[in-house]
N, C-alpha and C positions, 0 to 999 in steps of 0.2 A: 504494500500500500504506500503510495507515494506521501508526503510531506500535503500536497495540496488536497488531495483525500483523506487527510485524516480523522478518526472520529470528532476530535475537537472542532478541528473545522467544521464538519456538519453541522455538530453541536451547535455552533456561532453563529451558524445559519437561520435558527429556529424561533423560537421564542422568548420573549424577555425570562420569561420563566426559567427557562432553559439555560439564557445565557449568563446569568446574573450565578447560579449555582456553577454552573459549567467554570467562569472567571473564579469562585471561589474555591471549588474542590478539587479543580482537574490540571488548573493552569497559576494557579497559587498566584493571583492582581491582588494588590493590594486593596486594602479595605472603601478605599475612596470609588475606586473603579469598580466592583461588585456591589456595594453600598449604590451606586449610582444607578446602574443599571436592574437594581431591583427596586429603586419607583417606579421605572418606569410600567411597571408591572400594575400598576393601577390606573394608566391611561392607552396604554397599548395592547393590545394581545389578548389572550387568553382570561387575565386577570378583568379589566375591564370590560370586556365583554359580559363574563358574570357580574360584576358591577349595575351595569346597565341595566341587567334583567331581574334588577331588584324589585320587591312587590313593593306599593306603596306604605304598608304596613312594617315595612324592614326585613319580611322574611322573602322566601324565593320560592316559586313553583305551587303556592297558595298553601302550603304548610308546611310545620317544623320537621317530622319526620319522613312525612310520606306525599308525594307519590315519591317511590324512586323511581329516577337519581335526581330529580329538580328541587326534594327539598331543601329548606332551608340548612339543616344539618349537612347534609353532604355536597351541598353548594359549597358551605363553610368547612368541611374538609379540605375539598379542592384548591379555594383559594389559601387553607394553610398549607399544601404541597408546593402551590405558585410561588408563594413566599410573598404574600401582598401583607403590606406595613403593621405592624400588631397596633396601631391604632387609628388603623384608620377607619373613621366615623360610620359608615356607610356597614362596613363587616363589623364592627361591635353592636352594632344597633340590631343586628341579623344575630347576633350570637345571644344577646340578653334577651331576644326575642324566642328561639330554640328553644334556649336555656328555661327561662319564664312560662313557656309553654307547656316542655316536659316534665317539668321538675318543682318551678313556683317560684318565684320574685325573691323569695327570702326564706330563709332558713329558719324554719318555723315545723310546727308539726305536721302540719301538710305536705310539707316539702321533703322528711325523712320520711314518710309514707310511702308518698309516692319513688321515691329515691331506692327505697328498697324493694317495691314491688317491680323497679321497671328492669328491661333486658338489658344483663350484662354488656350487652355490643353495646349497646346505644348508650349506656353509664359512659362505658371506658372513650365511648365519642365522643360525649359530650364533657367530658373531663377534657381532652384533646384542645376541645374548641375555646372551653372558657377559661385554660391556664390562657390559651395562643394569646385572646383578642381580650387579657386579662379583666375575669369578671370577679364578682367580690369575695377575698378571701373564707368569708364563712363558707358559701357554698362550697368552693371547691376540696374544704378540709373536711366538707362534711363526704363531697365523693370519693377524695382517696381514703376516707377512713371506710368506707362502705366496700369501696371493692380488695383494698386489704382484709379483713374483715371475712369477705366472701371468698378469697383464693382457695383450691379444692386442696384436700393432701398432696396428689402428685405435684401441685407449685403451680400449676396453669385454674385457668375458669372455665365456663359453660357456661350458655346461655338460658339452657334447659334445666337450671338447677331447682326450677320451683316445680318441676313436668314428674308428670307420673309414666313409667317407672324413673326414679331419681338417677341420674347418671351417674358413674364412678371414676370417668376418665375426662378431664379436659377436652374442650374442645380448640383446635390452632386457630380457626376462626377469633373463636373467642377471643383466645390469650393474647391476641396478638391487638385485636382492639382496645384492650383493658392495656396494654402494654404501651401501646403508642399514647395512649393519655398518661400514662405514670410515667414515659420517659419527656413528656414534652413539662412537664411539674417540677420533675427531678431537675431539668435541664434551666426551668427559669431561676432556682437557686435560693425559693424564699417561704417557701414552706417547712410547718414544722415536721410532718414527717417523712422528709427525703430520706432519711439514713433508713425510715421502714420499707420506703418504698425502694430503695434500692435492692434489698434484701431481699421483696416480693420478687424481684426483677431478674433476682439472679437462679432464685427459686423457679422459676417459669423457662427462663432459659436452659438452667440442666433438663429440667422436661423437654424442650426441643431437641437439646444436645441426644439424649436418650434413641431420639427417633431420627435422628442424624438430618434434622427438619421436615421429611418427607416419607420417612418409613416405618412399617410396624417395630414395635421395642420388641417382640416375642419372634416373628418370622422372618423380618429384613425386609420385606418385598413393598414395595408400592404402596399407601395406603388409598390414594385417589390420583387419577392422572390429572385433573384440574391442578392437581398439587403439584405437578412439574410443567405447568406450561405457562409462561407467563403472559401475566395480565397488566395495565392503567389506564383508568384507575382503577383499582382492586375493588374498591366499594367495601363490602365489610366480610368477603372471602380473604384468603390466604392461599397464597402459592409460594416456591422455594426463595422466588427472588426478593418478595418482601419479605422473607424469613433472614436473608440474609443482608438485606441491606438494615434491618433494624440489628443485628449483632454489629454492622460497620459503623451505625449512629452513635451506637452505645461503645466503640472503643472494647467490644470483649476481646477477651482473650482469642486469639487465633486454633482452636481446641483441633484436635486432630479429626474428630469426628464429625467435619465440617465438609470434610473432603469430598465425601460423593455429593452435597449441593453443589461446592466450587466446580468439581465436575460436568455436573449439569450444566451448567451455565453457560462455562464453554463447549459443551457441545449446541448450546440454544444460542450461540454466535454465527451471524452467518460472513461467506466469506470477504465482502467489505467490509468486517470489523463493526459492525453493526446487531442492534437485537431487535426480534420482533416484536407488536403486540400479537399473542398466538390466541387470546380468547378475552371476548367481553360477555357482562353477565347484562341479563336483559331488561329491558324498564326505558323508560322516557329521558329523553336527555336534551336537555341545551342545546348541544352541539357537540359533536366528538372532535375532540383535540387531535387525536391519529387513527389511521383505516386498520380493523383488524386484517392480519395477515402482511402488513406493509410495516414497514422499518419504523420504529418507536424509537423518538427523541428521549422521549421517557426512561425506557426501561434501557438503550444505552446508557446514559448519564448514570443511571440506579448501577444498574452493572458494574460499570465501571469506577465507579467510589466504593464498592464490593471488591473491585480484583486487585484496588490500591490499599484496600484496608490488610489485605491480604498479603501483602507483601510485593503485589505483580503490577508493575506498570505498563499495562498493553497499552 
């Protein structure tokens, strides 16, 4: 692959979104030049498009959870992938609104009711959202204290844990949603209990580690092929690549049993140094960022901060 085809190139070709993490993870710009180019993520591209399709009320797609993927929550996932500004007015007002929806205005007995009655996916999302586009500390110490709290013995969650018959094993779905809230908490630096939730964090990842991200702990083999083929946006599934781009977020350890994901990955490279989207899950959308089956900006970028965390500079 020549110099002028290089991934990065591509990469810089793409979207604000794209290029502003691209400048910060891949090509090491200083803070001025990736800081720069990720406002513009909220007049240009991807970022402002959703912007735009804000409902009058602050939320997106006429409600907080559902239809998917136009709700408000997972409108506000996306924009916290884009990397559009943690304050800016337009997505906090969408997030207090999710947030207010789901959960309640304040942290009152209503609001742990309902907090404990609702699906683990949607807690550990909505934790996600309202560290990002910082909503008020009671709530959010009331959600990491609920899904610490909730972690199953093997160190992961489920969503099904209130379901008849009660489940016994994690679900990666799950864990990994509860996951990306407790590392997006951990990571703003101001909660009191980051030292638990680190501890949940590591707890859940020897549980992935177990399954070497993608396979049975008892027989080795496959446990869903959805689980090796990658997806973005994931939505609120799990595949190997967002199993292992959250081990590269989070700085773990490079553990041996990593190996047949890393594996994977490179054999899901195709020969111009490029990754696919290989499958999207169904439901209404905005607009799609990239065509399934065509070259993903996305899941290169994700890749490739995965094969640097790894030690590999492809």
């Amino acid at each position: 692959m020549s110099e002028a085809t290089s991934p990065a190139d591509w990469l810089m070709d793409g979207d604000p979104a794209i290029r502003w993490q691209t400048l910060r993870d891949l090509l090491g710009a200083p803070d001025d030049a990736w800081r720069a180019e990720q406002r513009r993520t909220q007049s240009e591209g991807w970022g402002a498009r959703l912007l735009a399709l804000q409902d009058a009320d602050g939320g997106w797609g006429g409600g907080a959870y559902s239809p998917k993927w136009t709700s408000a929550t997972y409108t506000l996932l996306t924009l916290c992938d884009i990397g559009i500004a943690r304050d800016c007015a337009a997505a906090r007002r969408g997030a207090e609104l999710a947030l207010g929806s789901l959960l309640g205005p304040a942290r009152d007995a209503s609001f742990e009711r309902r907090l404990a009655a609702c699906d683990r996916c949607v807690v550990g999302m909505l934790l996600r959202i309202a560290v990002y586009f910082g909503a008020d500390a009671d709530r959010v110490d009331a959600i990491v204290a609920n899904l610490l709290a909730e972690a199953m013995p093997d160190g992961g969650w489920n969503c099904r844990r209130l379901r008849q018959p009660r489940p016994h094993h994690s679900s990666f779905h799950t864990t990994f949603n509860v996951l990306e809230g407790l590392r997006e908490y951990i990571e703003q630096g101001a909660g009191a209990r980051r030292d638990d939730a680190r501890a949940a964090e590591q707890a859940a990842l020897e549980l992935m580690l177990r399954h070497r991200l993608f396979k049975s702990d008892r027989t080795g083999q496959l446990i869903s092929q959805k689980f090796a083929m990658l997806s973005f946006p994931y939505r609120w599934h799990y595949d190997v690549l967002r199993g292992l781009a959250y081990f590269a977020r989070a700085g773990a350890a490079r553990d041996e049993r990593l190996g047949d994901a890393i594996e994977l990955l490179h054999a899901r490279r195709r020969p111009d140094g490029r990754w696919p989207v290989q499958q999207k899950y169904a439901g209404k959308v905005f607009f799609d960022m990239e065509r399934t089956g065509g070259p993903s900006r996305w899941n290169t970028l994700r890749a490739l901060r995965v094969l640097r965390w790894w030690g590999e500079h492809a």
